[in-house]
C-alpha positions as CSV (number, residue, x, y, z in Angstrom):
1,X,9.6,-4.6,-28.3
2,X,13.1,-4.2,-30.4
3,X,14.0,-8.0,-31.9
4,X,17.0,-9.4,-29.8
5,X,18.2,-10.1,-33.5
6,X,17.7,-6.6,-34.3
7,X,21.5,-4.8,-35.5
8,X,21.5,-1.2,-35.6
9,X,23.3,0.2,-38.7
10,X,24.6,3.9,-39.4
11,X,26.5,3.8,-42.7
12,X,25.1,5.3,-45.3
13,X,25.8,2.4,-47.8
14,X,26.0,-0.3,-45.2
15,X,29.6,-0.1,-44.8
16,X,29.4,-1.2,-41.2
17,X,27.3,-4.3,-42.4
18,X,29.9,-5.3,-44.9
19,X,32.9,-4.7,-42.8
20,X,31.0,-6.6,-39.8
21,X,30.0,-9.6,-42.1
22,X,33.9,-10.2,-42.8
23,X,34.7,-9.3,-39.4
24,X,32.1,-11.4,-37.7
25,X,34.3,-13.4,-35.3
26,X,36.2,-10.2,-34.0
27,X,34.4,-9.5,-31.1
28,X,36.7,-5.9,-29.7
29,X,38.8,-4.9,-32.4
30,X,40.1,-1.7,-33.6
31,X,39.5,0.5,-36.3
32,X,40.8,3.6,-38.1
33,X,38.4,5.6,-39.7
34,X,40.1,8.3,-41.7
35,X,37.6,11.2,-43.1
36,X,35.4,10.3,-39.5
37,X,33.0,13.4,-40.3
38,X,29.9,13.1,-38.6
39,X,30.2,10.5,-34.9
40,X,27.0,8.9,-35.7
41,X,25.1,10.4,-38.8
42,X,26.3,8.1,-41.9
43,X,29.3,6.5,-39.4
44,X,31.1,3.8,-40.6
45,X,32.3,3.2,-37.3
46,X,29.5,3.6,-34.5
47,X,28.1,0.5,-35.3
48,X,31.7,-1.1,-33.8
49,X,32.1,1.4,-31.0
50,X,28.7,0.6,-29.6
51,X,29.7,-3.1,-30.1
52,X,33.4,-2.6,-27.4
53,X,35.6,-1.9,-30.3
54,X,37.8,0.9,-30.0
55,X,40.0,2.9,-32.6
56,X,40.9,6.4,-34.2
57,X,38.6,8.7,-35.7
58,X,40.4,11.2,-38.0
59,X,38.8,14.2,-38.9
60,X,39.9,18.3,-39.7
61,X,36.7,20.3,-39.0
62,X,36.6,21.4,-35.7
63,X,32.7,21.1,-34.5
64,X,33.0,17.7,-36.1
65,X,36.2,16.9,-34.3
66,X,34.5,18.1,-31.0
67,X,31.2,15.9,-31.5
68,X,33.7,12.9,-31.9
69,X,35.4,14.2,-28.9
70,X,32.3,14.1,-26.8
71,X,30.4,10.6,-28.5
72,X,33.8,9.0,-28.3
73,X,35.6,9.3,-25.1
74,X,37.1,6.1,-25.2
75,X,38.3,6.6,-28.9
76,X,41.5,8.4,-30.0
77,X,40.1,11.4,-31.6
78,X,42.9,13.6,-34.1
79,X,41.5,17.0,-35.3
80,X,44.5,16.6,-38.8
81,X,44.0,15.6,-42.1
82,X,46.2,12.5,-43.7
83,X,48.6,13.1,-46.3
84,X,51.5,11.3,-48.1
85,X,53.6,13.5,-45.7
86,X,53.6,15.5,-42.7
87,X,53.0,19.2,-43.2
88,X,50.3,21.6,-43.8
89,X,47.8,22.0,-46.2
90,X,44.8,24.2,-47.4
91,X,41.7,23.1,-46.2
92,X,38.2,23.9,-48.2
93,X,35.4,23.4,-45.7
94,X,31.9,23.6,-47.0
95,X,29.8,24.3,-44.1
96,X,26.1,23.3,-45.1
97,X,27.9,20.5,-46.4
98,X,30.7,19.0,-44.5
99,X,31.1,15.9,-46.9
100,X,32.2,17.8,-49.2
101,X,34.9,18.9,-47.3
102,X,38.2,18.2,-49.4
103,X,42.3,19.0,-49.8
104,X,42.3,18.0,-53.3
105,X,42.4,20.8,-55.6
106,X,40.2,19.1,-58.4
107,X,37.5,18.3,-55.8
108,X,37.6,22.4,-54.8
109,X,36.6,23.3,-58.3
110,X,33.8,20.7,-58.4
111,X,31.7,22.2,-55.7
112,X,30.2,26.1,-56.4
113,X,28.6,26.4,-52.5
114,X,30.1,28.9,-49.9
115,X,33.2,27.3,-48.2
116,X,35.8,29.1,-46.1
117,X,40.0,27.9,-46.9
118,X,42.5,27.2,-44.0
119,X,45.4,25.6,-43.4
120,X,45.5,22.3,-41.4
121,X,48.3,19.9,-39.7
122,X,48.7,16.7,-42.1
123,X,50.5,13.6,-40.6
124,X,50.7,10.6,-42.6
125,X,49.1,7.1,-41.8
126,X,52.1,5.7,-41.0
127,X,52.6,8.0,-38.0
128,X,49.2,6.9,-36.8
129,X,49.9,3.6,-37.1
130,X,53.2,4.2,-34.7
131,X,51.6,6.3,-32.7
132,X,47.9,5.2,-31.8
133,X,47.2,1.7,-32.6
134,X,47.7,-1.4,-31.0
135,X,49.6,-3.9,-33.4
136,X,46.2,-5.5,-35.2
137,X,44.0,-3.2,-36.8
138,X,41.1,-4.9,-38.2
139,X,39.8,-2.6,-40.6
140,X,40.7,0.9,-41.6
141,X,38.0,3.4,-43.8
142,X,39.3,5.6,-45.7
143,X,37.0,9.0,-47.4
144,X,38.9,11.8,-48.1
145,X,37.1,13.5,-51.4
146,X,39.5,13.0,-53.7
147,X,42.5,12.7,-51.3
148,X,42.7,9.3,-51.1
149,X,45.9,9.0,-53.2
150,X,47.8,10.8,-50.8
151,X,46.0,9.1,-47.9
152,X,47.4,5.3,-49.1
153,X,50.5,6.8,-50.1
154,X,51.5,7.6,-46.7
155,X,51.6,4.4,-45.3
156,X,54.1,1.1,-44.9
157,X,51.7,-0.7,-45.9
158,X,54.3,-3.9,-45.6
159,X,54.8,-3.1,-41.9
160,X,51.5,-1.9,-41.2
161,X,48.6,-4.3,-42.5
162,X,44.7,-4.1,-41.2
163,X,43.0,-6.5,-42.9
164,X,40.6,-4.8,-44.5
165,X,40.4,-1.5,-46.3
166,X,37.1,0.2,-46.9
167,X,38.3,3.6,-49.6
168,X,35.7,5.5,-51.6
169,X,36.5,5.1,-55.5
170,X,33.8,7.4,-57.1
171,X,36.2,9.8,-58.0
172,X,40.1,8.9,-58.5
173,X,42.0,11.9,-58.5
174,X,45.4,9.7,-59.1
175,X,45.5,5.9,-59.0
176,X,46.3,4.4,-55.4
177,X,45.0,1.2,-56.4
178,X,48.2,0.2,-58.1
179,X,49.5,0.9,-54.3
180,X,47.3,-1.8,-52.4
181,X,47.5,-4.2,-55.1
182,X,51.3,-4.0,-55.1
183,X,51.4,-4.7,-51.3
184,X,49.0,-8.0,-50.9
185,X,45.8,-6.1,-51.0
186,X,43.2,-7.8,-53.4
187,X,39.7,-5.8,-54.3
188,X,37.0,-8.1,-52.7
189,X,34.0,-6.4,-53.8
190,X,32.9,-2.9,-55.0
191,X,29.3,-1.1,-54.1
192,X,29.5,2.1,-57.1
193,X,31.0,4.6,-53.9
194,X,33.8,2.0,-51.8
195,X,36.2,-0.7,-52.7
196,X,36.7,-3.3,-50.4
197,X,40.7,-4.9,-49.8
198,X,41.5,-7.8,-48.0
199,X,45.0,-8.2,-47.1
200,X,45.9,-11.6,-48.6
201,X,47.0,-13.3,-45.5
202,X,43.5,-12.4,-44.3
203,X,41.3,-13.6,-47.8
204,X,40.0,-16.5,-45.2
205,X,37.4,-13.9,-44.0
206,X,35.6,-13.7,-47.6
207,X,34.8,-17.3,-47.0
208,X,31.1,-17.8,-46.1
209,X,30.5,-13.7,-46.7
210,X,27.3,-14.2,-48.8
211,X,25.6,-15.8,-46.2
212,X,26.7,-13.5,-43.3
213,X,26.1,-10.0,-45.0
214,X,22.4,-11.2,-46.0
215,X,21.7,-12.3,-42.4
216,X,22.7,-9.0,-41.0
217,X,21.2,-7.1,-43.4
218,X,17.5,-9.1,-43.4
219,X,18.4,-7.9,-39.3
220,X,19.6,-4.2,-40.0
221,X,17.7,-1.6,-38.5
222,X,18.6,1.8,-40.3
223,X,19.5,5.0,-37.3
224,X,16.2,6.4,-37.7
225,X,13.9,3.3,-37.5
226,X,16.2,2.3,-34.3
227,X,15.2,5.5,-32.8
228,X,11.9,5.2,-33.6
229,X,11.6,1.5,-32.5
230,X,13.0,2.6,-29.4
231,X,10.5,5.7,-29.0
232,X,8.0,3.2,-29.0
233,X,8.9,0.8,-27.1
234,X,9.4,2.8,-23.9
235,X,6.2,4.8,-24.7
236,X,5.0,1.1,-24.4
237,X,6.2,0.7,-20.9
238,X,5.1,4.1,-19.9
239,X,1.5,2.5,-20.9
240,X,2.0,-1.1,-19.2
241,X,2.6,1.0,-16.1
242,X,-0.1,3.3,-15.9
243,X,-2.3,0.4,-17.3
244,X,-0.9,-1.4,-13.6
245,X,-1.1,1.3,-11.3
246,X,-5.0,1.7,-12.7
247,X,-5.7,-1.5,-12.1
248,X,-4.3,-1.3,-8.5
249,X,-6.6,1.7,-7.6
250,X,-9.8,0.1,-9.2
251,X,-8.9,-3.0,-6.9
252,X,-8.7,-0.5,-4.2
253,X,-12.0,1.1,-4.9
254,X,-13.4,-2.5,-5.3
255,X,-12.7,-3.2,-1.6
256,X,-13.7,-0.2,-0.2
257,X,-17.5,-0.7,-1.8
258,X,-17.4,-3.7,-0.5
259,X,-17.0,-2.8,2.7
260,X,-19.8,-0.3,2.3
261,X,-22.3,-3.0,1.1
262,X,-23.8,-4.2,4.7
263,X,-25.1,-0.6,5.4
264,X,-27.4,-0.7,1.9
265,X,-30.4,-2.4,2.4
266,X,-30.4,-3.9,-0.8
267,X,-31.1,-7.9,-0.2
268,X,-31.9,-7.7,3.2
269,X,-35.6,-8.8,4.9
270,X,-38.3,-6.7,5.2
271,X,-38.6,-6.1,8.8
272,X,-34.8,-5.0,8.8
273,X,-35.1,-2.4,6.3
274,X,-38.3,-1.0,7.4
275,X,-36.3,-0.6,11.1
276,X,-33.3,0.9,8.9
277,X,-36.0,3.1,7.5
278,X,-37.8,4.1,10.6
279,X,-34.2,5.0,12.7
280,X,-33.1,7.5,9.7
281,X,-36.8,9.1,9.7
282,X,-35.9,9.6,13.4
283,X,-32.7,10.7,13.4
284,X,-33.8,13.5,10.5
285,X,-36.7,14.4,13.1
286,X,-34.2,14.7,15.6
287,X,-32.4,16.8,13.6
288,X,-34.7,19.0,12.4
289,X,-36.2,19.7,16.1
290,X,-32.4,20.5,17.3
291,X,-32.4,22.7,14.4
292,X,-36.1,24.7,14.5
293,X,-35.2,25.0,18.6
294,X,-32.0,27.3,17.4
């Protein structure tokens, strides 16, 4: 059976497991999760969905905009990229490998797979924030591939504060740290692929993070090992119940030979079984006579 204790994680470097280690007391908050891709492969945010939270999932490709669409009804779902402003830009989507998937020009020349260019709507965070979400957003991810500049840039980020920012840094295209530090955003801690701000009016929820991220993560079941978990544990059942409805019908055979037992003559005195004996030699005879007589 699955541990009660057991958490289910989908990021692919435990971004839910950081964000829900500083976010441990939020119990339905809200998220915006810029660059959504995939709604469950590597999510950062189906961890939180499945928990009651609720949010935007942002996202250009189409199939991966409908398979949001479908696993999150009760999300806001935006087929758009984000930009520094509202418009339209050239799109390079790389099919067999939609993380890839990028605005920036600099990105585009890093990559020599097939892709296919179009042009796609861009709003800016800012209009999202006005838009879509409630007035506390908890955390917002952002993973663009090399957009992320533009992504911070188009936001108030004075009026319009989540308390925690989870951005890729692998590759800096143009420095939008200098953006987040200048508004009250301090870098908490850094994996080698995200940077983690905290909003300084919310730094309170880095205190007692050690403790919290290494509990959930002794906890952490990765996707696949959920699945599998749960594969077996209703196989299990399926056994338990065939293993009950067995022992039913072998109860119900047991009473039904033990009805039978009085007509063997097994244990009983000889004068009774030699009577037993002599009334089935006659009713053969009898039978045999009817039977010759025919």
């Amino acid at each position: 059976m699955i541990d009660p204790k057991a958490v289910t994680t989908y990021a692919q470097y435990n971004e839910d497991i950081i964000l829900a280690a500083l976010l441990h007391d939020v119990k339905k908050g809200f998220y915006v999760d810029v660059g959504a891709n995939y709604p469950v492969i590597d999510s950062v945010t189906k961890h939180f969905y499945e928990k009651g939270w609720r949010g935007v999932n942002i996202e250009p490709i189409k199939n991966l905009y409908q398979q949001l669409a479908d696993d999150r009804p009760n999300d806001i779902n935006l087929q758009c990229g984000i930009g520094s402003k509202a418009g339209t830009v050239t799109f390079r989507e790389y099919p067999k490998r939609p993380g890839h998937s990028t605005f920036q020009p600099s990105q585009k020349a890093a990559h020599s797979e097939a892709y296919k260019d179009y042009d796609v709507p861009v709003v800016t965070l800012k209009e999202v924030f006005e838009e879509h979400c409630p007035k506390k957003v908890h955390f917002v991810k952002i993973d663009v591939e090399g957009y992320e500049y533009q992504a911070v840039a188009g936001n108030d980020w004075g009026k319009y504060r989540p308390e925690v920012i989870c951005i890729e840094a692998n590759h800096v295209s143009e420095d939008w740290k200098a953006i987040l530090t200048k508004h009250g955003y301090k870098l908490f801690i850094q994996d080698g692929i995200n940077e983690y701000y905290v909003a300084e009016e919310s730094w309170s929820r880095t205190e007692g993070f050690d403790e919290r991220v290494v509990l959930l993560d002794y906890h952490a079941l990765k996707q696949h090992q959920a699945q599998s978990w749960q594969a077996d544990s209703e196989q299990l059942e399926i056994l338990v119940e065939n293993n009950k409805k067995m022992t039913e019908q072998i109860e119900q055979l047991a009473q039904k030979v033990a009805r039978l037992e009085p007509v063997s003559l097994g244990g009983q005195t000889l004068p009774r079984r030699l009577k037993r004996a002599a009334y089935g030699l006659t009713i053969d005879w009898l039978k045999y006579r009817r039977n010759k007589s025919k």
